[in-house]
LODREN-21599 format. One record per residue: x, y, z of N, C-alpha, C in turn; residue in three letters. Coordinates in steps of 0.001 Angstrom, whole numbers, padded with zeros to 6 digits, always signed. Example, Ala and Ser with C-alpha at 12.3 -4.5 7.8 and 13.67 -1.06 7.14 Angstrom:
# residues 2
+013190-005690+007800+012300-004500+007800+013200-003300+007800ALA;+012850-002250+007080+013670-001060+007140+012900+000030+007870SER;
END
This chain:
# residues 370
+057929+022528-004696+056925+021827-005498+056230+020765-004671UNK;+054790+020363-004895+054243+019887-004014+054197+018460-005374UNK;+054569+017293-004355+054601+016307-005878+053109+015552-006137UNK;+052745+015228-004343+051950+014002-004024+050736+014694-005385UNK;+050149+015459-005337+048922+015573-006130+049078+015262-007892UNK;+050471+015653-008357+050944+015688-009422+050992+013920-009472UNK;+051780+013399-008780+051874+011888-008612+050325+011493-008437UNK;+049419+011382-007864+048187+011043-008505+047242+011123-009972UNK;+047806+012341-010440+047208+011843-011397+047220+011369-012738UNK;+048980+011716-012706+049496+010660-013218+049211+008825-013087UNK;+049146+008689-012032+049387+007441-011545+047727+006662-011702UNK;+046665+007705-011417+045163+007731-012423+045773+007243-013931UNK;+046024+008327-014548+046108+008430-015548+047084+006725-015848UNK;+048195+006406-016015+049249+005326-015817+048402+003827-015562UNK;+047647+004190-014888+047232+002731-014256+045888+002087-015614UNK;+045605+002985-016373+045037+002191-017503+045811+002373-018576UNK;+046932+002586-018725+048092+002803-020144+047769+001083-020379UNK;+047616+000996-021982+047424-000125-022501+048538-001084-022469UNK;+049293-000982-022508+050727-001480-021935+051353-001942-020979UNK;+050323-001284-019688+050853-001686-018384+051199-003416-018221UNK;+051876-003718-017438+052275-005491-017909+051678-005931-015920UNK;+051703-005222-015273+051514-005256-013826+050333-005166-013048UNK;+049628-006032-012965+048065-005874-012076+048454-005596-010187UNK;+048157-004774-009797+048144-004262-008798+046769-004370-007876UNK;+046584-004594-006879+045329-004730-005867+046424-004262-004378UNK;+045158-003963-003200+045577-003872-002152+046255-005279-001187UNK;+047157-005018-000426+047352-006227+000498+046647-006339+001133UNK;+045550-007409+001531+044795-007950+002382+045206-007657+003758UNK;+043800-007316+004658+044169-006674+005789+043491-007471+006862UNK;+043534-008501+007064+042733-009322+008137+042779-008516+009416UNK;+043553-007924+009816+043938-006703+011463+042868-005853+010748UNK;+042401-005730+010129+041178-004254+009633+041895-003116+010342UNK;+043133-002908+010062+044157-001135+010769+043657-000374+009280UNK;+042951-000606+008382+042914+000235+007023+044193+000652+006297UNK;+045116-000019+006303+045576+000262+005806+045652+000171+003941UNK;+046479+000816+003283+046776+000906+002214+047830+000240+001568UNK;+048189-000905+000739+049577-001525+000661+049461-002165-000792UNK;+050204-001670-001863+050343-002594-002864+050012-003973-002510UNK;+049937-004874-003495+050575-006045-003638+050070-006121-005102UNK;+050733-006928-005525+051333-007481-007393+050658-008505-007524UNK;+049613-008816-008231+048951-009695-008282+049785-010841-009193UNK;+049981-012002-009109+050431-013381-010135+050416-013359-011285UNK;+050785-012979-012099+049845-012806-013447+050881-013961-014554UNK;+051017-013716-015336+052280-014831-016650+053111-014849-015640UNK;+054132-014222-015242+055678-014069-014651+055044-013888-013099UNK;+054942-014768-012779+054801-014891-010981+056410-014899-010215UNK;+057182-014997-011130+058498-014659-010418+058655-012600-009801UNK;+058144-012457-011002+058371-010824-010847+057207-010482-009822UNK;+055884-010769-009815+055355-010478-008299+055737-010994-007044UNK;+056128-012157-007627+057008-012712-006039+058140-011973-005287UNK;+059135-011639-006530+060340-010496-006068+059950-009045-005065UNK;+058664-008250-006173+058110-007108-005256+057483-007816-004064UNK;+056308-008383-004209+056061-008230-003311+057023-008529-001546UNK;+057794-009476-002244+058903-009768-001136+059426-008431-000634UNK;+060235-007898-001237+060858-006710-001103+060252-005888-000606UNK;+059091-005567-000602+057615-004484-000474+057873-004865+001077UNK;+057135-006246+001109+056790-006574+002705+057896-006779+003448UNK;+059099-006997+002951+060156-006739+004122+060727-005821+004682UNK;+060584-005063+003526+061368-003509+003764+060830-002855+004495UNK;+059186-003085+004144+058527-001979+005040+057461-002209+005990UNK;+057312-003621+006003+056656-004547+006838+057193-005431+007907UNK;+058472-005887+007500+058952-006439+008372+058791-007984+008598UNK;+058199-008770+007532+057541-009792+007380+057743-010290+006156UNK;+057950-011885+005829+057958-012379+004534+056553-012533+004237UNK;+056098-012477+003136+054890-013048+002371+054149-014211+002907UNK;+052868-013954+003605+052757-015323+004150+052973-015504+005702UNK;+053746-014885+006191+054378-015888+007004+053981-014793+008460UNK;+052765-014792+008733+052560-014170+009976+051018-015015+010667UNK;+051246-014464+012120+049699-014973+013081+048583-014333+012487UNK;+048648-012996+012337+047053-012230+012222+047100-012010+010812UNK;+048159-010890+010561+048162-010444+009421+049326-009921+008765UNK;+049320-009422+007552+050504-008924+007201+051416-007869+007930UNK;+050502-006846+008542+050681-005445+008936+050863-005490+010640UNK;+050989-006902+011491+051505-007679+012436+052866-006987+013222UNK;+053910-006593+012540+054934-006486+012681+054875-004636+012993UNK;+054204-004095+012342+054175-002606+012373+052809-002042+013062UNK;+052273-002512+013581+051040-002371+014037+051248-001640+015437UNK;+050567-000497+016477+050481-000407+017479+050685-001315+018560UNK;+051347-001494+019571+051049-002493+020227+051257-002320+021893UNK;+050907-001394+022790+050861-000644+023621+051864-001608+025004UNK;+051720-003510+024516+052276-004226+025220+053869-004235+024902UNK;+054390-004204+023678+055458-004073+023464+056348-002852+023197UNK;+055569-001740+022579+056129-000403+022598+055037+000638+022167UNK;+055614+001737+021682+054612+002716+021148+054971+002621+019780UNK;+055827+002173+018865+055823+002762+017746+054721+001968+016782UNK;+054785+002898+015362+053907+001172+014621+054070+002460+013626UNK;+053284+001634+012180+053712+002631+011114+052298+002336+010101UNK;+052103+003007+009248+050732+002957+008870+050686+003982+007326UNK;+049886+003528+006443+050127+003222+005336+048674+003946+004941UNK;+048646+004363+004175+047372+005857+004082+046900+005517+002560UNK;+047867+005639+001669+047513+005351+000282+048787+005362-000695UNK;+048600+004873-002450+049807+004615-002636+049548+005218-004474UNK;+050577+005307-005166+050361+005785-006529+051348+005189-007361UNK;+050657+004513-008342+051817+004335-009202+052448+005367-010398UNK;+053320+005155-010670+053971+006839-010999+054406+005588-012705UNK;+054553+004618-012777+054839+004019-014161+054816+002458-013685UNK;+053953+002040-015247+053514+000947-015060+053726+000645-016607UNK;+054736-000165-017200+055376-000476-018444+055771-001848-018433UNK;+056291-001996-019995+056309-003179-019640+057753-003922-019313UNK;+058482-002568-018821+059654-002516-018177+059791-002049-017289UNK;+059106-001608-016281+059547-000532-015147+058334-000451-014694UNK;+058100-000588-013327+056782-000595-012037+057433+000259-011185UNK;+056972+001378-010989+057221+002164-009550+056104+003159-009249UNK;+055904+003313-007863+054887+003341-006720+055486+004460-005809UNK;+054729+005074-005648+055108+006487-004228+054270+005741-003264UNK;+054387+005711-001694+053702+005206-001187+053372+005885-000306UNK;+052251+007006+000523+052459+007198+001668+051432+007290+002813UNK;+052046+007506+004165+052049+007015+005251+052363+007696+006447UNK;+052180+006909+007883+052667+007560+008996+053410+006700+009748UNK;+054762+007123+010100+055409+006542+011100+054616+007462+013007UNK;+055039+006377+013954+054611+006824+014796+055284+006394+016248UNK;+056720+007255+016735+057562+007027+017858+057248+007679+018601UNK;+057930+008873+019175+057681+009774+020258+056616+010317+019598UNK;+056495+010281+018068+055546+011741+018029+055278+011108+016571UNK;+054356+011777+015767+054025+011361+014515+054434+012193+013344UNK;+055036+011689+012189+055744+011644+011033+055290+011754+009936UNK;+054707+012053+008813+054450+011766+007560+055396+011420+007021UNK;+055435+010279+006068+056270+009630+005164+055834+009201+004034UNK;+056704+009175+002838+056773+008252+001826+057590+008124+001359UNK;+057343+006909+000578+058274+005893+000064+058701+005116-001118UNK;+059409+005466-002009+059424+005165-003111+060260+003840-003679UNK;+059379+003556-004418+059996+001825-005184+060554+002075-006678UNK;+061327+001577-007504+061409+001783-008627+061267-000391-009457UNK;+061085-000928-009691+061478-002160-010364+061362-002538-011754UNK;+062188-003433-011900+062420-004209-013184+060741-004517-013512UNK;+060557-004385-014416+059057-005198-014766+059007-006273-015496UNK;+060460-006517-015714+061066-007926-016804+061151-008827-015657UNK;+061993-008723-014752+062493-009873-013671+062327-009387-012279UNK;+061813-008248-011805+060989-007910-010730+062585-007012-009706UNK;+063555-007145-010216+064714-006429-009719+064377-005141-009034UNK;+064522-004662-007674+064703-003391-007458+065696-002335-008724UNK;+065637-001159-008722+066305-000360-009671+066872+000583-008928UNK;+067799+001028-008784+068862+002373-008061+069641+003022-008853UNK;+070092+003986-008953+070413+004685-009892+071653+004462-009860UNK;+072107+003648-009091+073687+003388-009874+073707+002146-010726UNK;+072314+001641-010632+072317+000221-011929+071994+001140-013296UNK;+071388+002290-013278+071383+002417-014831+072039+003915-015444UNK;+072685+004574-014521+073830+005732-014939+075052+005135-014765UNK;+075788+005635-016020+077188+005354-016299+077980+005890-014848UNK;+079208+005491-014366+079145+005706-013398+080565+007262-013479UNK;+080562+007571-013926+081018+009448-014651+079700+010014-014534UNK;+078479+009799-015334+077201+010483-015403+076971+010482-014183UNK;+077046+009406-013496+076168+009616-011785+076855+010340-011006UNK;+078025+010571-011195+079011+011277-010157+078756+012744-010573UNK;+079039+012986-011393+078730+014521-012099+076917+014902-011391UNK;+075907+014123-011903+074992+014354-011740+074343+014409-010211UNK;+075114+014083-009421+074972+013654-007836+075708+015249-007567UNK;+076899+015776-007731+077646+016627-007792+076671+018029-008300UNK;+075717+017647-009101+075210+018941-009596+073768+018728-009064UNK;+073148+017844-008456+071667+017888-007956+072355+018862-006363UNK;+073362+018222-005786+073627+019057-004185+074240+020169-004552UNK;+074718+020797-005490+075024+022164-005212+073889+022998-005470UNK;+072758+022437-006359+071597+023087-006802+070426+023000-005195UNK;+070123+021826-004124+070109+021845-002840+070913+022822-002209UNK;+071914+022701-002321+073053+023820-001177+072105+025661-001737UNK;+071950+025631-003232+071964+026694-003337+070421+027644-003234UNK;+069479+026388-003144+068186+027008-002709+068365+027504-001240UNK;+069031+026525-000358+069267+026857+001128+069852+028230+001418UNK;+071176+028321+000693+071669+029537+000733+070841+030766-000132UNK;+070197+030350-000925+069249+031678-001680+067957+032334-000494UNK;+067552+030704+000257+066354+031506+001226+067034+032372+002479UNK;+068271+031599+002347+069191+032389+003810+069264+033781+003490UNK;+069511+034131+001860+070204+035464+001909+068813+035887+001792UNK;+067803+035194+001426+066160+036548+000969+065535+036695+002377UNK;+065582+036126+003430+065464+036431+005414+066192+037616+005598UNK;+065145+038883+006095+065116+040060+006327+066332+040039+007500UNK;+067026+041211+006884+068121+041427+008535+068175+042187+009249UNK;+066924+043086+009510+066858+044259+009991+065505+043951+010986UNK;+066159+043366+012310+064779+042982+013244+064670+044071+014244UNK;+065181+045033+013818+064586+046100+015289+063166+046806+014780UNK;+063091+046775+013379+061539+046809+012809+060445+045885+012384UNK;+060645+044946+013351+059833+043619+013312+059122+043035+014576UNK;+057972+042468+014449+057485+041641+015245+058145+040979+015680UNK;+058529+040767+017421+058800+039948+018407+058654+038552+017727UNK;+057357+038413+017359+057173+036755+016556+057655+036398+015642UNK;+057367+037820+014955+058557+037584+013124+059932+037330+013518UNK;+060647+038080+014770+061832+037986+014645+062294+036449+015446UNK;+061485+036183+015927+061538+034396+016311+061193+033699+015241UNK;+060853+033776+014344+060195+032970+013535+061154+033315+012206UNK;+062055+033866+012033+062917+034231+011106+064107+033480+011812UNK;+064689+033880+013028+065732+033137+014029+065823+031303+013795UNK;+064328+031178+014037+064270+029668+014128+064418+029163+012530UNK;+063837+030078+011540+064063+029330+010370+065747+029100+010179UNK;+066436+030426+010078+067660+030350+009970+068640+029506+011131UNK;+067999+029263+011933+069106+027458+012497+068862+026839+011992UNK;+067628+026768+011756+067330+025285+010319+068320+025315+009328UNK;+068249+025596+008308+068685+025770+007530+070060+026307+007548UNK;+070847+027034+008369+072423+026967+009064+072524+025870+008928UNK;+071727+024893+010030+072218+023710+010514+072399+023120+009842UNK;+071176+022823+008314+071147+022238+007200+072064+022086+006096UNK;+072822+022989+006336+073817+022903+004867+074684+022208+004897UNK;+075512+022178+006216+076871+020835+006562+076231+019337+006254UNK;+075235+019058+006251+074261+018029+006055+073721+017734+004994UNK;+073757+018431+003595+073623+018555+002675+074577+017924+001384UNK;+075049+016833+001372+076055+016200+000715+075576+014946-000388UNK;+076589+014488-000878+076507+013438-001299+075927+011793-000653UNK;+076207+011877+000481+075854+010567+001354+074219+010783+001147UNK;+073999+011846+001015+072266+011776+000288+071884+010752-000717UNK;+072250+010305-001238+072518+009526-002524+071899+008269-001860UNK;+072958+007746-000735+073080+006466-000498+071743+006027-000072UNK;+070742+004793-000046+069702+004982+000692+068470+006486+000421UNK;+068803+007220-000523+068149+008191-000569+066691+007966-001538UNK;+065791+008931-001716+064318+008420-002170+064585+008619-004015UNK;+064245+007703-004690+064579+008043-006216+063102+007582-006768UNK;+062370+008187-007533+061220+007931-008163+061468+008034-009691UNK;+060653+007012-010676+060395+007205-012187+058781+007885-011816UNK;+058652+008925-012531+057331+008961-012884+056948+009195-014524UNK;+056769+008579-015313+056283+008715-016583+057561+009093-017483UNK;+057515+010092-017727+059053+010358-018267+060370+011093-017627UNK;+059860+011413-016440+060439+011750-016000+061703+010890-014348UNK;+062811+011439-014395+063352+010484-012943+063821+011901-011823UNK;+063013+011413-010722+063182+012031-009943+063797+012054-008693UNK;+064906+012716-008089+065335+012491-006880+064999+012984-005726UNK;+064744+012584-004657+064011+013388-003247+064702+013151-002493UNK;+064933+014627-001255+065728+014376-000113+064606+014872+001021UNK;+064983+014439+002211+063795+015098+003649+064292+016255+003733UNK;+063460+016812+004445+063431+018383+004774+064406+018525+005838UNK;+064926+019877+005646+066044+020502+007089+065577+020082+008191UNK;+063960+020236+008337+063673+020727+009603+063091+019066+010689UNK;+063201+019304+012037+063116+018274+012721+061628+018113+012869UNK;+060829+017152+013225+059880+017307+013722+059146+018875+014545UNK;+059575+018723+015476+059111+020192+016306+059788+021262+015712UNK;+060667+021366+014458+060811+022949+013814+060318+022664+012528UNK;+058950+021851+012107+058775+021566+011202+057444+023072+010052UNK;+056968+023508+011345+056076+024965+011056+057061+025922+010306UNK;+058103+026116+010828+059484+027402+010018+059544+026707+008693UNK;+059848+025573+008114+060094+024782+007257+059374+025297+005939UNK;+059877+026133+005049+059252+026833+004094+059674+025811+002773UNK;+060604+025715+002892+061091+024832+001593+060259+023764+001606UNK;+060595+022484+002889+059831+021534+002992+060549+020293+001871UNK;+060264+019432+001426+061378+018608+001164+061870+018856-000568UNK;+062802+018413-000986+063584+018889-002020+062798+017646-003314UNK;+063200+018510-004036+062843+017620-005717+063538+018165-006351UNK;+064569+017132-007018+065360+017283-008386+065126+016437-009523UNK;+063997+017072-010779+063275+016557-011782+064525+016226-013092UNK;+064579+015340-013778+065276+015089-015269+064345+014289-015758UNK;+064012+015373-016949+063507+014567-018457+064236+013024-018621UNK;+063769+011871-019156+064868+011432-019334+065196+011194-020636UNK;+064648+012155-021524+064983+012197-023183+066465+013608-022747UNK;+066349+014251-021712+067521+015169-021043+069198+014202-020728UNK;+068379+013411-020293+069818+012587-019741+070026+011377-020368UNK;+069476+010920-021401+069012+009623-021862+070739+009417-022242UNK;+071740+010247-022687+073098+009892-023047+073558+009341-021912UNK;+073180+009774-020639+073928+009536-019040+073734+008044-018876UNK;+072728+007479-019109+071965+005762-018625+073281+004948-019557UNK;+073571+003720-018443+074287+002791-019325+073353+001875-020158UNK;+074042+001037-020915+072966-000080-021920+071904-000316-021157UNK;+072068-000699-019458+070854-001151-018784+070128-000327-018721UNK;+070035+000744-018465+069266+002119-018214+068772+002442-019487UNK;+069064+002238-020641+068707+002811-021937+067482+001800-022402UNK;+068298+000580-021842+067175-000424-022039+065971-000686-021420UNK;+065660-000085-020234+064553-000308-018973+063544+001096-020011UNK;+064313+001991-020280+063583+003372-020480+063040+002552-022397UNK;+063883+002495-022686+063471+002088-024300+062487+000975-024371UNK;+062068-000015-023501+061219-001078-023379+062236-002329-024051UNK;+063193-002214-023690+064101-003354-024558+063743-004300-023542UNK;+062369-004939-023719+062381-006513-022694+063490-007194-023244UNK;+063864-007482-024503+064326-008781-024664+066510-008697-024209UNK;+066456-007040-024734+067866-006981-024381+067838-007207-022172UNK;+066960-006618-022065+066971-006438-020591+066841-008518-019429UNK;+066278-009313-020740+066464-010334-020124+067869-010914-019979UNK;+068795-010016-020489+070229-010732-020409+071273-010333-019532UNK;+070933-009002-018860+071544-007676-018435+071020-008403-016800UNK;+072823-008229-016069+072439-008516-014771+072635-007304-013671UNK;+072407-006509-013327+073285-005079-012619+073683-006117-011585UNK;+074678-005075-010771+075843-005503-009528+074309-005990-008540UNK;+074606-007081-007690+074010-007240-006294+073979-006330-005226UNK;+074704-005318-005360+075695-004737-004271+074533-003793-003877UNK;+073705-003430-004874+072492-002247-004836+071044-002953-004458UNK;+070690-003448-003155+069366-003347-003284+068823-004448-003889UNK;+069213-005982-003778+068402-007147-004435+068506-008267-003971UNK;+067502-008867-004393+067096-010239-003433+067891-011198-003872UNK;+068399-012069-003017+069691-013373-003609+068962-014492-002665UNK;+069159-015802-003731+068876-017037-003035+069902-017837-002854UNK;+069971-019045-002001+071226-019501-001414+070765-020497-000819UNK;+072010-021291-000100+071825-021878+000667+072778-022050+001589UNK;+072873-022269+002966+073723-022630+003998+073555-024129+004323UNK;+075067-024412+004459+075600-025647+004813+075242-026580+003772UNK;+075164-025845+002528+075072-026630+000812+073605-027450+000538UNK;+072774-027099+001734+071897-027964+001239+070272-027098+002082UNK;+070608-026050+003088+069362-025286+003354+069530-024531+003172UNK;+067721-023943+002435+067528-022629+001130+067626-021836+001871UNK;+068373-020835+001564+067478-019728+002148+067983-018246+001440UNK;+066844-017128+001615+066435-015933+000638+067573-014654+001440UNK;+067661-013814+000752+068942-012767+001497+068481-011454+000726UNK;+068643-010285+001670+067904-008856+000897+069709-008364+000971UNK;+070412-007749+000230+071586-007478+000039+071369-006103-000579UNK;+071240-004959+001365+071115-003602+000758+072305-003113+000539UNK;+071681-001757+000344+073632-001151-000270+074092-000390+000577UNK;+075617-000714+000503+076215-000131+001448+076066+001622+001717UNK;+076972+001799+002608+076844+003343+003137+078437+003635+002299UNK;+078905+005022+002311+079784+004963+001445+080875+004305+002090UNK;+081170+004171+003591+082603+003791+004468+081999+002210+004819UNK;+081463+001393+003718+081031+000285+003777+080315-000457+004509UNK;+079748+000363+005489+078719-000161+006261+077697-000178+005935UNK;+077376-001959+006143+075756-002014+005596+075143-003245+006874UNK;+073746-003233+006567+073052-004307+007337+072146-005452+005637UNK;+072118-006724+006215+071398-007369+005132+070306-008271+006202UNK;+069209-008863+005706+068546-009884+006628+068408-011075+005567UNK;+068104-011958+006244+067888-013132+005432+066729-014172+006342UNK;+066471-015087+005444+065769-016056+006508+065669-017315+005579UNK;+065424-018675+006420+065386-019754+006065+064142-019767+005276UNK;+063866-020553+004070+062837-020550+003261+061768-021460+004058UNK;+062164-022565+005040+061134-023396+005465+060449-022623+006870UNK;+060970-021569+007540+060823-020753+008192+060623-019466+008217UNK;+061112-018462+007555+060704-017357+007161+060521-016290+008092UNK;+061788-016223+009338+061967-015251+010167+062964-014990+009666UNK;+062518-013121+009650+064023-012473+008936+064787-012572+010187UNK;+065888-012496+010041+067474-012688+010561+068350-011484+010408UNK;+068826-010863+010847+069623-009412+010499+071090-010049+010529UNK;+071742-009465+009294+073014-009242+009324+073613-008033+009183UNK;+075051-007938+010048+075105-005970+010181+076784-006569+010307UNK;+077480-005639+009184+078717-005595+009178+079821-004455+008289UNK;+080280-005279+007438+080834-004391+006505+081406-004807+005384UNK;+081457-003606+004098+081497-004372+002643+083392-003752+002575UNK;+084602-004735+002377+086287-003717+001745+086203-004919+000401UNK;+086150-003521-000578+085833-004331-001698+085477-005279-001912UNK;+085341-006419-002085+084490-007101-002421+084420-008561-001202UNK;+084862-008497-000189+085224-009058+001234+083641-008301+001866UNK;+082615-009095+002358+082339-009031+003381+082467-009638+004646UNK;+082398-008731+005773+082436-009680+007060+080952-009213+007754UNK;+080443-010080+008832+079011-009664+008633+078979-010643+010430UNK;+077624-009901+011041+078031-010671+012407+075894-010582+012481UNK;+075851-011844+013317+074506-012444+013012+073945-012286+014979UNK;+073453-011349+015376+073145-011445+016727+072010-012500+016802UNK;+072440-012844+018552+071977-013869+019035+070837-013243+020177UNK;+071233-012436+021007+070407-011944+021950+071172-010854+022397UNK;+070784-010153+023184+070964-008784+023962+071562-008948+025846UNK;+072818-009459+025954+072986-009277+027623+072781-008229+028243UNK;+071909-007689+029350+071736-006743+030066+072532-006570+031145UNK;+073231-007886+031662+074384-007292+032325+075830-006698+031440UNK;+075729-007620+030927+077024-007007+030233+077153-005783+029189UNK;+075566-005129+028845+075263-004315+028210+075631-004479+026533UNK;+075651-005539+025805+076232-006039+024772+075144-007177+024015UNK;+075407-007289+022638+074941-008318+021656+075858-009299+022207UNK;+075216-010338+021930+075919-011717+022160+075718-012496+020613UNK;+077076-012361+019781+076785-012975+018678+076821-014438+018539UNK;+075487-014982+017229+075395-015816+016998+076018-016978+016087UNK;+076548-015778+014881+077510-016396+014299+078369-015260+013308UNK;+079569-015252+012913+079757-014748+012297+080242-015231+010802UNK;+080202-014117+009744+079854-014644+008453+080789-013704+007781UNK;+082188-014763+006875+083339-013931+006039+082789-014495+004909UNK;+082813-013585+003871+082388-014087+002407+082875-013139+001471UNK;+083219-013596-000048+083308-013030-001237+082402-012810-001775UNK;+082122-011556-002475+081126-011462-003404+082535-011402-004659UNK;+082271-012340-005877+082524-012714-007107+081815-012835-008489UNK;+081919-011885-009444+081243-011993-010225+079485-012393-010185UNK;+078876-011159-008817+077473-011371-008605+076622-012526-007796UNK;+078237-013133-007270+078093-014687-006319+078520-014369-005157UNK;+077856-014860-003900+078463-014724-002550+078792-015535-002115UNK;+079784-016283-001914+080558-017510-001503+081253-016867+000190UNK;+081045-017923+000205+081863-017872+002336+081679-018409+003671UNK;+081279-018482+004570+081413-019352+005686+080355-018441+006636UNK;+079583-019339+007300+078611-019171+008506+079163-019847+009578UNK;+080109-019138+010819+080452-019665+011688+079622-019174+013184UNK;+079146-020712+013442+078509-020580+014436+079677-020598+016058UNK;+078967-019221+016507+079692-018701+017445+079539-019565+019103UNK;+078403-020065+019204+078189-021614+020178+078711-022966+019825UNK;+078739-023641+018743+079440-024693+018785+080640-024800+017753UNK;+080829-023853+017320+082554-023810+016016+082715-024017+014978UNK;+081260-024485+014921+081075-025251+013123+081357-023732+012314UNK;+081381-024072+010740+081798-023553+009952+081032-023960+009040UNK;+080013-023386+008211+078665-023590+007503+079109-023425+006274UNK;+079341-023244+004834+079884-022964+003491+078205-022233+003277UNK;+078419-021074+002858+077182-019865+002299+077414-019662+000838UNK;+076613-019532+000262+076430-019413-001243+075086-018581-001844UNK;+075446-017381-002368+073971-016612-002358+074072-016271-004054UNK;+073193-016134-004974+073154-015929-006045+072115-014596-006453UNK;+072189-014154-007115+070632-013545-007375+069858-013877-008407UNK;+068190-013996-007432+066850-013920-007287+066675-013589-008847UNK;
END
């Protein structure tokens, strides 16, 4: 299924629903690269455009709000002095615009050795501007089952095109029979790869009534021509699954603003926390979600400064430990850390210590959520 065209016109259609609670315009482009980029205009609840747009521009910009020389698009831009990559932003759709729920397909080109098509999907709170992941609003039996039955239904398109590839190449084109060969390593290769860890970090879209899950295609860049399938879509009604959603999920879909102002989901998925180090400087923290063997990265940055900061460590239950690089030794071929950081997450609170790895101090961290 081809979505992008379907996602337009919906997202036509969506963007004058009388209801919509979310004014949307482009991000200002002072670099004139043309690009294409949400941003959430201020409107009553400037908290909830503040949240996206934060989230928007860090995730995929690389930059807080504000806080650059030229322009927003600074950070991802070509730059032939520092490397080749840069990433670039084509156009964007909103797929639901309520007065509970904002989400956006976005897409684009990444550009390393070679060039990429991408997109990128957002889902948010439209009450308090919260990212949304599907383990904040499926019961967590429904999500396991339902994760369990989207990859065997993946496994089984793979294996259905494997078995419909002709096996009889001594009556075939030289090209056909390369071009049948190459599909089937794809897709061989593809199936051990085909799991649950899809989930984690994986693309989840609302569009209208429907919730949708997306995975990338088998194929690599240069075997991307064999690539018949091309990337996966697993569609649910959600009047289909509406029993699966916990209270929060029932409530985002039902328009329950007022129940939904009380309802906090876990931090652990994907949301912005404010804080402060050494009890008295602010500062903002993106707290993504882990991988399933608890490895995750988070960034943060001082509010009077506003350079993100990477943290990369690991979540054992509810113990993180987390290590803050300082620079890169080239002799010694190694990070040289800056500080490292043990903390509890407690009842949606991150309490713990910033120890600076140059002079010994021991900082007290405290992160809440945004």
């Amino acid at each position: 299924m081809k979505i992008n065209a379907l996602l337009l016109v919906f997202g036509l259609t969506l963007s004058i629903t009388v209801n919509a609670q979310l004014k949307v315009s482009h991000l200002k482009d002072e670099c004139h690269t043309e690009n294409v980029f949400p941003y959430i205009e201020p409107t009553a609840n400037s908290k909830v455009a503040e949240k996206i747009n934060i989230f928007l521009q860090v995730d995929l910009l690389g930059i807080v709000p504000g806080a650059y020389t030229k322009c927003a698009f600074e950070q991802v831009m070509y730059d032939t002095s520092h490397c080749c990559s840069s990433v670039s932003f084509y156009e964007y759709t909103i797929t639901k615009n309520s007065q509970t729920i904002f989400s956006v397909s976005m897409d684009g080109e990444t550009m390393a050795a070679y060039p990429e098509n991408r997109t990128w999907t957002y889902n948010f709170n439209a009450v308090n501007g919260d990212l949304i992941s599907p383990e904040d609003i499926f019961t967590e039996s429904a999500y396991a089952k339902l994760k369990k039955q989207i990859t065997a239904n993946r496994l089984k398109e793979v294996e259905d095109f494997l078995a419909g590839l002709k096996t009889n190449p001594e009556s075939k084109d030289p090209d056909e029979i390369e071009f049948e060969n190459d599909q089937r390593q794809v897709y061989e290769s593809c199936l051990e790869f085909i799991t649950e860890e899809d989930f984690v970090h994986g693309s989840f879209l609302i569009e209208n009534d429907k919730i949708i899950f997306i995975r990338e295609r088998c194929s690599n860049h240069a075997m991307r021509a064999v690539d018949d399938l091309d990337k996966f879509y697993n569609e649910f009604l959600v009047k289909d699954i509406f029993n699966d959603l916990n209270a929060y999920g029932k409530a985002l879909f039902s328009e329950n603003t007022t129940a939904l102002k009380t309802m906090a989901p876990s931090i652990r998925y994907n949301k912005l926390l404010k804080g402060t180090l050494n009890s008295k400087t602010p500062i903002t923290c993106l707290f993504k979600t882990p991988y399933s063997d608890g490895s995750l990265s988070m960034v943060y940055w001082y509010d009077n400064h506003k350079t993100i900061i990477e943290w990369s460590g690991k979540l054992d239950g509810n113990r993180l430990e987390l290590v803050e690089n300082d620079h890169h030794d080239e002799k010694l071929r190694k990070w040289i850390p800056r500080a490292l950081i043990e903390a509890a997450i407690n009842q949606n609170i991150i309490t713990g210590v910033w120890k600076d790895q140059k002079n010994g101090r021991s900082l007290p961290l405290k992160l809440i959520k945004y």
